[in-house]
VODRENBA-585454 format. One record per residue (C-alpha): x, y, z; residue number from 1; residue in one letter. Coordinates in steps of 0.5 Angstrom, whole numbers, m for minus. Example, Ala and Ser with C-alpha at 12.3 -4.5 7.8 and 13.67 -1.06 7.14 Angstrom:
residues 2
REC, 25, m9, 16, 1, a
REC, 27, m2, 14, 2, s
END
This chain:
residues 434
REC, 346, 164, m150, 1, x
REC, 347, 157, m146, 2, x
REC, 342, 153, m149, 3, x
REC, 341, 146, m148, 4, x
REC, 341, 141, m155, 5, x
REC, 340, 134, m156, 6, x
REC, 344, 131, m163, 7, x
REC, 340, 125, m164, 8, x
REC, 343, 120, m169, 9, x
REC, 338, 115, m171, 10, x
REC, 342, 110, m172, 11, x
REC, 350, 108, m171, 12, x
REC, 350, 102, m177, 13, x
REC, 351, 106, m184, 14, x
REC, 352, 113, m180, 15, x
REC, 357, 112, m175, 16, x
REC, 359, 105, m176, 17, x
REC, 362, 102, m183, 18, x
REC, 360, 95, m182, 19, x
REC, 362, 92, m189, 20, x
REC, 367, 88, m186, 21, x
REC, 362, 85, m181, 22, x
REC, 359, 83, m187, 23, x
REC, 364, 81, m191, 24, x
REC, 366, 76, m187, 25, x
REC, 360, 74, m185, 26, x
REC, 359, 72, m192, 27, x
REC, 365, 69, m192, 28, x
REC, 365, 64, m186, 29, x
REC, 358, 62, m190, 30, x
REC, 362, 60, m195, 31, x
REC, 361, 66, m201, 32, x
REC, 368, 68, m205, 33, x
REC, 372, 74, m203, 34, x
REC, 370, 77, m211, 35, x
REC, 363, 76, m211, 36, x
REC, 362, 78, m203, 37, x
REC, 366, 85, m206, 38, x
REC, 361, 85, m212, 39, x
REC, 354, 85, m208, 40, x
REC, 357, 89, m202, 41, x
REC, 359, 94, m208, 42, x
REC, 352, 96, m209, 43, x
REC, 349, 101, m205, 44, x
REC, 342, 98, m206, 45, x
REC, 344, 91, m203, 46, x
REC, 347, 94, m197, 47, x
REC, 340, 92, m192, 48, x
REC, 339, 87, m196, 49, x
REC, 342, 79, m195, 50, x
REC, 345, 75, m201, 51, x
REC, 342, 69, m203, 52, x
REC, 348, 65, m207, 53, x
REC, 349, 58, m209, 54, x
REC, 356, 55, m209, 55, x
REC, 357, 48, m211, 56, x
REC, 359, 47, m204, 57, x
REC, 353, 52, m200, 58, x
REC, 346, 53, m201, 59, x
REC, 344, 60, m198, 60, x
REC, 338, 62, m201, 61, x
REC, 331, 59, m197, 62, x
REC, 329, 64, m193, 63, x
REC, 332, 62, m186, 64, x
REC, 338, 64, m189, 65, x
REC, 337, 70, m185, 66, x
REC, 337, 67, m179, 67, x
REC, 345, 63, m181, 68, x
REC, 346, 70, m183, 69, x
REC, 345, 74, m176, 70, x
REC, 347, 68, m172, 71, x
REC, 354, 69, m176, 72, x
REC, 354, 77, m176, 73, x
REC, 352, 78, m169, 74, x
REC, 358, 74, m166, 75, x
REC, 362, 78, m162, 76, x
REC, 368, 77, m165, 77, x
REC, 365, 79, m172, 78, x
REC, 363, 86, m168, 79, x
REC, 371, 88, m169, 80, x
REC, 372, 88, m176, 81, x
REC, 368, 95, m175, 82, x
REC, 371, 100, m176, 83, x
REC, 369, 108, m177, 84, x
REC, 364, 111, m182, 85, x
REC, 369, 115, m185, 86, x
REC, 376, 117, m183, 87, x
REC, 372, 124, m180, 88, x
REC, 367, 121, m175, 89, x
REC, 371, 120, m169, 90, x
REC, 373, 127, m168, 91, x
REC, 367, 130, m171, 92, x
REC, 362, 126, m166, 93, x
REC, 367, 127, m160, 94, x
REC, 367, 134, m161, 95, x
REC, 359, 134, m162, 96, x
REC, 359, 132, m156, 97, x
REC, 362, 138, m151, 98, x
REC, 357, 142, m155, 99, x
REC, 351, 138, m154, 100, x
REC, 347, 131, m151, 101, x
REC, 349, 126, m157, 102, x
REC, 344, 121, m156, 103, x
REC, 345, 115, m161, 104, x
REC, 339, 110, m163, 105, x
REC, 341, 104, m165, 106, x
REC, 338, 97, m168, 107, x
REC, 343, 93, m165, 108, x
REC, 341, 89, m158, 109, x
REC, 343, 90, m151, 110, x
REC, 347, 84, m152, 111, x
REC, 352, 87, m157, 112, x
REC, 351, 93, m152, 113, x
REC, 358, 91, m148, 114, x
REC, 362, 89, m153, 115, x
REC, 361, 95, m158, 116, x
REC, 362, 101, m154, 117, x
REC, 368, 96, m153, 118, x
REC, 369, 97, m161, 119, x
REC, 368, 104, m160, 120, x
REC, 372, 106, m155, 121, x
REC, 379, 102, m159, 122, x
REC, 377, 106, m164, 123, x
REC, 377, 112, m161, 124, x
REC, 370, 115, m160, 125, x
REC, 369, 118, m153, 126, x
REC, 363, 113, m151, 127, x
REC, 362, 115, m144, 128, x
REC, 360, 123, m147, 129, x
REC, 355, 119, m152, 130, x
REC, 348, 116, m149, 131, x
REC, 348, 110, m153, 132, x
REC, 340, 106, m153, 133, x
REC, 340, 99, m155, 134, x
REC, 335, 96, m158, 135, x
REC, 331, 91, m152, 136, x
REC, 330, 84, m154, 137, x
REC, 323, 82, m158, 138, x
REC, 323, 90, m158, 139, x
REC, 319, 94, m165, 140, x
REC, 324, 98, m167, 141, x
REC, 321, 103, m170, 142, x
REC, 316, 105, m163, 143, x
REC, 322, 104, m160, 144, x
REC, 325, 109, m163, 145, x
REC, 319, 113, m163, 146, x
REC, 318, 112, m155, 147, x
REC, 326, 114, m154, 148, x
REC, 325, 121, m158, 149, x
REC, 320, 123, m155, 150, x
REC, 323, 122, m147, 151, x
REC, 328, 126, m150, 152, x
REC, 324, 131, m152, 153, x
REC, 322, 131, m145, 154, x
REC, 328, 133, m143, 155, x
REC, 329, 137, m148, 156, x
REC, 327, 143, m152, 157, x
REC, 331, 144, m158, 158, x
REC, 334, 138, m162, 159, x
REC, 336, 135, m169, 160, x
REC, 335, 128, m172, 161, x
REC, 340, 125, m176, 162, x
REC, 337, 119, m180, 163, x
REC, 338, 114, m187, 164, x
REC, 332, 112, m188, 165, x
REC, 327, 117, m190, 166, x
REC, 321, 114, m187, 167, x
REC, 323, 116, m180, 168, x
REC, 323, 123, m181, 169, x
REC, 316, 123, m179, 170, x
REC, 317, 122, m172, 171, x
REC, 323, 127, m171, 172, x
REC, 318, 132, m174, 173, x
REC, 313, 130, m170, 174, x
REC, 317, 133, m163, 175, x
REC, 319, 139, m168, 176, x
REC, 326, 137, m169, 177, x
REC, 330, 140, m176, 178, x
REC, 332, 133, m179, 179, x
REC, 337, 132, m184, 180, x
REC, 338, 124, m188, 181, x
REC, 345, 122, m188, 182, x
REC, 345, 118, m196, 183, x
REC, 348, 112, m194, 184, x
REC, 344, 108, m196, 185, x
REC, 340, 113, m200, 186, x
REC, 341, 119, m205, 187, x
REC, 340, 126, m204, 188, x
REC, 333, 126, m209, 189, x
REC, 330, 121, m204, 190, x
REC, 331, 125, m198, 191, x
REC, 328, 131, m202, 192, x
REC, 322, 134, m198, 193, x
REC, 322, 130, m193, 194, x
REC, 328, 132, m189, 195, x
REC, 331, 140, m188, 196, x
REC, 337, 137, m193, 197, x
REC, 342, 131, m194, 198, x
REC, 349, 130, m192, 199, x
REC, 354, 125, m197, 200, x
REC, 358, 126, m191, 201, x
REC, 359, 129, m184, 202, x
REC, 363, 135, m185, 203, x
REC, 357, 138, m187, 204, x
REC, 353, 138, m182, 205, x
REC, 357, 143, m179, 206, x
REC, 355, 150, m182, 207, x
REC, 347, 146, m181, 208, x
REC, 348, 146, m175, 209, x
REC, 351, 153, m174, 210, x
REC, 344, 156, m178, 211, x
REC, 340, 151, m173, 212, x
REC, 343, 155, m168, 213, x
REC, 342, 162, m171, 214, x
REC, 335, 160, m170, 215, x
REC, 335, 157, m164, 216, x
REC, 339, 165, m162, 217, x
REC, 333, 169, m165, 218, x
REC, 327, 165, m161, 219, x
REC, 331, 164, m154, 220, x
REC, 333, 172, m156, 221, x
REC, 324, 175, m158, 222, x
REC, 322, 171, m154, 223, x
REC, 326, 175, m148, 224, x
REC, 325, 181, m153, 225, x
REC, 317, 181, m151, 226, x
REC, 318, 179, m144, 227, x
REC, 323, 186, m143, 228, x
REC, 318, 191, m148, 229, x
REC, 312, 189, m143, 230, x
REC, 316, 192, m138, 231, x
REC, 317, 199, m141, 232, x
REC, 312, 203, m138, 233, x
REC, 306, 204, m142, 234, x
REC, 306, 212, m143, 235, x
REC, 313, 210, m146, 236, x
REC, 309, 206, m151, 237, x
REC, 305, 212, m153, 238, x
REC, 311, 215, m156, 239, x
REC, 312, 216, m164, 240, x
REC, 316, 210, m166, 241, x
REC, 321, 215, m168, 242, x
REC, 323, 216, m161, 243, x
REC, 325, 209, m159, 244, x
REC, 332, 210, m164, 245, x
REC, 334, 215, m158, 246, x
REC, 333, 210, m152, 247, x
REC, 335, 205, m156, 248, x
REC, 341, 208, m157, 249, x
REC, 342, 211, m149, 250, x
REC, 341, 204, m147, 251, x
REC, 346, 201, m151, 252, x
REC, 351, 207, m151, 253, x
REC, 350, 210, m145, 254, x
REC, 351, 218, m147, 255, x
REC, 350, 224, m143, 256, x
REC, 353, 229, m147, 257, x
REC, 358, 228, m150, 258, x
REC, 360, 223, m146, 259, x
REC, 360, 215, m148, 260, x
REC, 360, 209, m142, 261, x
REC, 361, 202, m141, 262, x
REC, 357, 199, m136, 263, x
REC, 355, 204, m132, 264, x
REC, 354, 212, m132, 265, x
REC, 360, 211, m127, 266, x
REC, 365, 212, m132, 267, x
REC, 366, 214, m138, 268, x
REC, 370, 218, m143, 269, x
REC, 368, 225, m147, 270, x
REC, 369, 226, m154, 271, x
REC, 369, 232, m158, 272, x
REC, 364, 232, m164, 273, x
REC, 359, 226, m161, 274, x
REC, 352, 228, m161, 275, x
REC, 354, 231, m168, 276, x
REC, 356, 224, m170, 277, x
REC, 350, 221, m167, 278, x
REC, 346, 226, m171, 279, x
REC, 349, 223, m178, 280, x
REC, 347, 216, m176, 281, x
REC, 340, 218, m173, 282, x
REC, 338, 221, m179, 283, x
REC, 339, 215, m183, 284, x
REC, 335, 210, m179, 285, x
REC, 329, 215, m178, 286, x
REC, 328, 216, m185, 287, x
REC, 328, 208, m186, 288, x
REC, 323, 206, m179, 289, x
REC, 317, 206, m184, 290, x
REC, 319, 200, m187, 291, x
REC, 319, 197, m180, 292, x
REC, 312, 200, m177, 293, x
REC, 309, 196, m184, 294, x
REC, 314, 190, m183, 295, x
REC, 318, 190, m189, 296, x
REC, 324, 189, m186, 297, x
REC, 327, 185, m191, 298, x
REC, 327, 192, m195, 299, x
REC, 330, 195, m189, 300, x
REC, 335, 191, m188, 301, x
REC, 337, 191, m196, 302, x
REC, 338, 198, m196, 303, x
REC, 342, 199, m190, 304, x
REC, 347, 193, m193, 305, x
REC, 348, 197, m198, 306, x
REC, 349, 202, m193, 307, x
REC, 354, 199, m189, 308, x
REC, 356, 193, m192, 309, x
REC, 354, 189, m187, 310, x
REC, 350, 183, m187, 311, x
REC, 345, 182, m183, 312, x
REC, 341, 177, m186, 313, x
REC, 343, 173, m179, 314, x
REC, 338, 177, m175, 315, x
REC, 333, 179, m180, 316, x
REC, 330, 172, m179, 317, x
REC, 328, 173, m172, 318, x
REC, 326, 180, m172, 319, x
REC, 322, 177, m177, 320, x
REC, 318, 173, m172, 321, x
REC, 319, 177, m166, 322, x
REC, 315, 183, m170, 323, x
REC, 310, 178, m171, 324, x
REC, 309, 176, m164, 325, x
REC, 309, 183, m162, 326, x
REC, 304, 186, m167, 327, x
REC, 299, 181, m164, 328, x
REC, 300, 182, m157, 329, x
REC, 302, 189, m156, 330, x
REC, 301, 192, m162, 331, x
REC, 305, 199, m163, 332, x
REC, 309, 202, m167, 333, x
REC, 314, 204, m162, 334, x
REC, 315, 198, m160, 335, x
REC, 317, 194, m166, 336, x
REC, 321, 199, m167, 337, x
REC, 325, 200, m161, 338, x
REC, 326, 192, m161, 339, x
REC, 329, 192, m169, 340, x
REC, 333, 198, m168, 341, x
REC, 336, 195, m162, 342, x
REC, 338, 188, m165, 343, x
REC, 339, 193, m171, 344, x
REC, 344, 197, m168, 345, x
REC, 348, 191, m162, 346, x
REC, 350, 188, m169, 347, x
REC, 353, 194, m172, 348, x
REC, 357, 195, m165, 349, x
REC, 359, 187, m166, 350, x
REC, 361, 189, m173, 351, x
REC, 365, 195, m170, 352, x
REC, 368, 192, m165, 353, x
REC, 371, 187, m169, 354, x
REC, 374, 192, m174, 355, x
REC, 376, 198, m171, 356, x
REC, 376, 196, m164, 357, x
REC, 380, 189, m165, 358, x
REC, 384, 193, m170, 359, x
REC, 385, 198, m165, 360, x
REC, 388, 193, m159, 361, x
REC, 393, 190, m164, 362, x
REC, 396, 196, m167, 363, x
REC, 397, 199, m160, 364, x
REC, 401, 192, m159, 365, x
REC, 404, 192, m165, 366, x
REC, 407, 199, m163, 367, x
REC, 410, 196, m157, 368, x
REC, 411, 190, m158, 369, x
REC, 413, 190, m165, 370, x
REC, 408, 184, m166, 371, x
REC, 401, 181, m166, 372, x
REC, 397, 181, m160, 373, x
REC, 397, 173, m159, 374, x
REC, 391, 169, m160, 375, x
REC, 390, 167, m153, 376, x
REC, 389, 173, m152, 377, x
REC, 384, 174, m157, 378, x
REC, 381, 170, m153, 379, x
REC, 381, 173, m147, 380, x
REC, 379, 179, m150, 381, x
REC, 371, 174, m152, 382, x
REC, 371, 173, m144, 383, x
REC, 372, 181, m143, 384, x
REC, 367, 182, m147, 385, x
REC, 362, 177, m144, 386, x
REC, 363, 178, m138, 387, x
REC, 362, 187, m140, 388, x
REC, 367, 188, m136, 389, x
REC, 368, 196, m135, 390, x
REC, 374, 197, m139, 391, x
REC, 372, 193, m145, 392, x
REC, 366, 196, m145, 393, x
REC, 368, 203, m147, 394, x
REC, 372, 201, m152, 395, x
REC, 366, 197, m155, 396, x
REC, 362, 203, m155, 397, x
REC, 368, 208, m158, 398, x
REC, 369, 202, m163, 399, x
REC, 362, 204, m165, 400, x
REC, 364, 211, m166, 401, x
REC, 370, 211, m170, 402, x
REC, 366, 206, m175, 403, x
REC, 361, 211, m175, 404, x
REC, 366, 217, m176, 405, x
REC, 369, 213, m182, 406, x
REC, 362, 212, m184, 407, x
REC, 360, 220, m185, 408, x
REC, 367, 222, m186, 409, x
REC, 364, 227, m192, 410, x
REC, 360, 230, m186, 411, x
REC, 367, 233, m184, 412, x
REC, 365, 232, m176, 413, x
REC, 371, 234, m172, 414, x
REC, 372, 229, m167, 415, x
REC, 377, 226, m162, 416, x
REC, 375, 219, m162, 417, x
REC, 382, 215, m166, 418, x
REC, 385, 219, m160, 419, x
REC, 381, 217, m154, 420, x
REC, 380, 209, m158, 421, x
REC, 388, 209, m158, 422, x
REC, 388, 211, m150, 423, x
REC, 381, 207, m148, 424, x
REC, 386, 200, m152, 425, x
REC, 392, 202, m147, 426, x
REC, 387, 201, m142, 427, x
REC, 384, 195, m144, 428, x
REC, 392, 192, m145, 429, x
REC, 394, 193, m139, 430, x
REC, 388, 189, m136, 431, x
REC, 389, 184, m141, 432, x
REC, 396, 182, m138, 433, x
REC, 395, 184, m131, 434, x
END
């Protein structure tokens, strides 16, 4: 899936930035003592706020002292006592930005603009993969805010906002982006209802936006889901559902007979006992297709994760919508179960691949080599796979085979699959190496 998403971060102060030294020092030149600045700094209450102190030899407690205040604050020099949000941040931020369009909205002016990325990219943060927008001077921050969301939304479709006030959740939901809030400078209990979860710290950001991608995957794939099911033509439709699984499985598996393919009906490999198999595993699914056609799917799911021991909670969410979205356009049977059987039965063959195909590759190169296959060439396997190379294919389709021979073993079926695997794996090592 090649889809585009913005990671908008609301603010850079107290999210990216730790500017407690800035503020520190601020006090200090004032003319605050280093124990009281590190007791009001200490309280998370008072971090947006400025002090109000009296000493014997400074006043700081008239309401101009913020204007003293910023006046210090906002010297460029006191902008290098900056320093990350947590140790973490930079090489997280930096890697967020090979993966999506960062874009970091900050209170800061466009005065301060030059010599923060100065600061940022001392302090090892990437700052020409960031678009960094700068608060114009006499400028409202929160419509400003409001305004750069939505020329991103604009841009694009899919996106996440980070914040650490609450209160600009809403502008974020307004252009359906999922929001998390950052506690810096809030708790988890404030954020409660008002965001899709709360972060103490930016490593958790990841497995959010792992599931923010399976979501993101269900709808890109249902939609296209619906865009191909139209095209089926219309006699095919009249079919009971039960067939659907049949054509499900001819096109993901492109048997003839006994035969397996990859990609194409060009080449393919024979084995012994293939249709008996297939029998096993089709019986099983048919006696459950009911459960499809009356959009329990959650029930169909959960008996076949017994089943198998697979868990398919992944894309049971998707499926979910996508059968919503083709009961009210289409509305047959045989379509809601040629959709769910098929993303039903392209996770079972990721499964396989990856426990029995893998598996296969590394025991051939074991017995050759004498030790594992390498990583980079796990990784080559990946791009094979992506690219459906022909070779790759049959061993991804006969990986599916030998994971259902281990399935239905007390079905007793004679088959050569383990055989034609260990020659298919040979085949796909060679290419790997070549």
């Amino acid at each position: 899936m090649s889809v585009s998403i913005a990671l908008i971060l609301a603010n850079l102060d107290n999210l990216v930035l730790n500017n407690y030294w800035r503020k520190f020092y601020t006090y200090k030149e004032i003319g605050w003592d280093d124990i009281s600045i590190k007791d009001y700094l200490s309280k998370k209450e008072y971090i947006m706020q400025i002090a109000s102190f009296n000493t014997p030899t400074v006043s700081f407690s008239a309401s101009s002292r913020r204007n003293r205040f910023y006046e210090v604050y906002n010297e460029l020099k006191m902008l290098e006592s900056d320093v990350p949000w947590e140790e973490s941040v930079v090489e997280i931020l930096n890697s967020l930005a090979n993966s999506y369009s960062v874009y970091i909205i900050t209170a800061r002016k466009t005065d301060l603009q030059e010599k923060t990325l100065e600061v940022m990219k001392k302090l090892g943060f990437n700052v020409e993969a960031i678009n960094f927008i700068f608060l114009p001077s006499n400028t409202n921050l929160a419509i400003f805010r409001q305004k750069s969301i939505k020329k991103i939304k604009e841009k694009y479709e899919y996106g996440v906002g980070i914040i650490i006030n609450p209160n600009d959740a809403m502008v974020f939901e307004r252009y359906d982006y999922p929001v998390y809030g950052f506690t810096s400078l809030k708790e988890n209990i404030d954020f409660k209802d008002k965001t899709h979860a709360a972060l103490n710290r930016w490593q958790s950001l990841f497995p959010l936006l792992s599931s923010y991608h399976n979501q993101i995957r269900s709808h890109v794939e249902s939609q296209k889901d619906i865009s191909t099911l139209k095209q089926i033509d219309p006699e095919e439709q009249k079919k009971p559902p039960e067939s659907a699984l049949e054509k499900v499985i001819y096109h993901q598996l492109f048997l003839g007979s006994d035969n397996i393919m990859g990609k194409s009906e060009s080449k393919s490999v024979e084995i012994q006992g293939l249709r008996e198999l297939l029998k096993c595993f089709m019986n099983d699914i048919t006696s459950k297709i009911k459960l499809i056609l009356s959009k329990r799917l959650n029930l169909f799911f959960h008996f076949f994760t017994q089943r198998y021991n697979i868990d398919f909670q992944e894309i049971q969410s998707g499926l979910e919508a996508s059968i919503s979205g083709l009961h009210q356009e289409v509305g047959e049977g045989y379509m809601m179960a040629f959709i769910v059987l098929t993303k039903f039965i392209e996770k079972l063959r990721e499964h396989a691949f990856d426990h029995e195909g893998k598996n296969y590759l590394d025991q051939t190169f074991r017995k050759l080599i004498g030790k594992p296959l390498p990583r980079p060439y796990h990784e080559r396997i990946k791009t094979f796979v992506a690219a459906e190379d022909e070779e790759i294919m049959i061993l991804y389709n006969l990986s599916f085979m030998a994971w259902l021979n281990k399935t239905y073993i007390e079905d007793r079926i004679k088959t050569n699959v383990n055989e034609v695997l260990v020659n298919q794996a040979n085949l796909v090592l060679t290419k790997l190496f070549l």
